[in-house]
N, C-alpha and C positions, 0 to 999 in steps of 0.2 A: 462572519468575517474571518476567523479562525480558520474554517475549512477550505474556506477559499481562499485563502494566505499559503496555506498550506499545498491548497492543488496547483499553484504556482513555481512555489520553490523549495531545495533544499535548503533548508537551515544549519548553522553550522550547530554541534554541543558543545564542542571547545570552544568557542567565542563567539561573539556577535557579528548577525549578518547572515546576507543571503549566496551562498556558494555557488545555486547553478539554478535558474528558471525550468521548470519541467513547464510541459501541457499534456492535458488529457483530453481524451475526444467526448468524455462525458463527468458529469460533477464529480469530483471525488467524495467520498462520506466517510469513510474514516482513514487517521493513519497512523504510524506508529515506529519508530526505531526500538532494533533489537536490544538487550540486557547490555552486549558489548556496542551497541553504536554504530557495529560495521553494515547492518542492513537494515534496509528503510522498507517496510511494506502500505500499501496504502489499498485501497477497495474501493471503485466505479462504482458507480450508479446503472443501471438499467435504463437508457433514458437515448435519445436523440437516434435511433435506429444503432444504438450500442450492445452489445449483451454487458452484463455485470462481470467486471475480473476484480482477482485480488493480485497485483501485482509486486513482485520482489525486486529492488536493487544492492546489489552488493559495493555501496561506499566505496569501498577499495580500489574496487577500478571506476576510473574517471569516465573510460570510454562508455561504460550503461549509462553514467545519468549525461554524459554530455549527448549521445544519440539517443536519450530517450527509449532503451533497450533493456528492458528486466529480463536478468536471465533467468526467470520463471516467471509464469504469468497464469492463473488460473481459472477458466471459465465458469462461472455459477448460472447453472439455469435455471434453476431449481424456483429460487427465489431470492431476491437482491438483497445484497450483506448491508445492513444498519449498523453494524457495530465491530469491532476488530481490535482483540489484545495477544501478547505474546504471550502465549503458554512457558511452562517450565524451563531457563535452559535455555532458550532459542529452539527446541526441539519442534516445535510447529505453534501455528495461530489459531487462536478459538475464535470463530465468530460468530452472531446472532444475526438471524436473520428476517424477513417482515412478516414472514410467514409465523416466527414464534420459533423456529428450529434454532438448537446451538449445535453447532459442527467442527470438527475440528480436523486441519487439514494437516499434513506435512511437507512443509515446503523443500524439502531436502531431497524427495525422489517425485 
């Protein structure tokens, strides 16, 4: 229920309630706001003729999550991310994946 609450909407952390309905074209499996709150990242599923991404929203601007536009978006081919936390800092996200590998990306370049 969680993840799918999730793969629906942004939630506020200053107060209760739902900000902005997102959709995805395939499940979401994990998700995650930054240290500071201003970016939201969340990671696909492998699933419905989708490949896997981990994709980034910057809060800040309205216009990514009202079009549904991260302005980073990461393809995993490899093997489909299971699990997603912020590393140090916001400096990038570690994530596990089904294969058994942990990865760590950086979202900033």
């Amino acid at each position: 229920w969680y993840q799918r609450r999730v793969r629906e909407a942004v939630v506020s952390t200053q107060s209760t309630g739902i900000l902005h309905k997102m959709a995805a074209k395939s499940p979401v499996r994990s998700c995650g706001y930054s240290l500071t709150n201003d970016i939201l990242c969340f990671t696909t599923d492998k699933a419905m003729s989708q490949p896997c991404f981990i994709k980034f929203y910057d809060l800040r601007d309205k216009e990514q999550v009202v079009t549904n536009s991260p302005f980073r978006d990461i393809q995993v081919d490899d093997s489909k991310v299971n699990r997603m936390i912020w590393g140090t800092v916001e400096d990038y996200v570690i994530t596990g994946h089904e294969n058994g590998q942990i990865c760590q990306y950086d979202w900033k370049s």
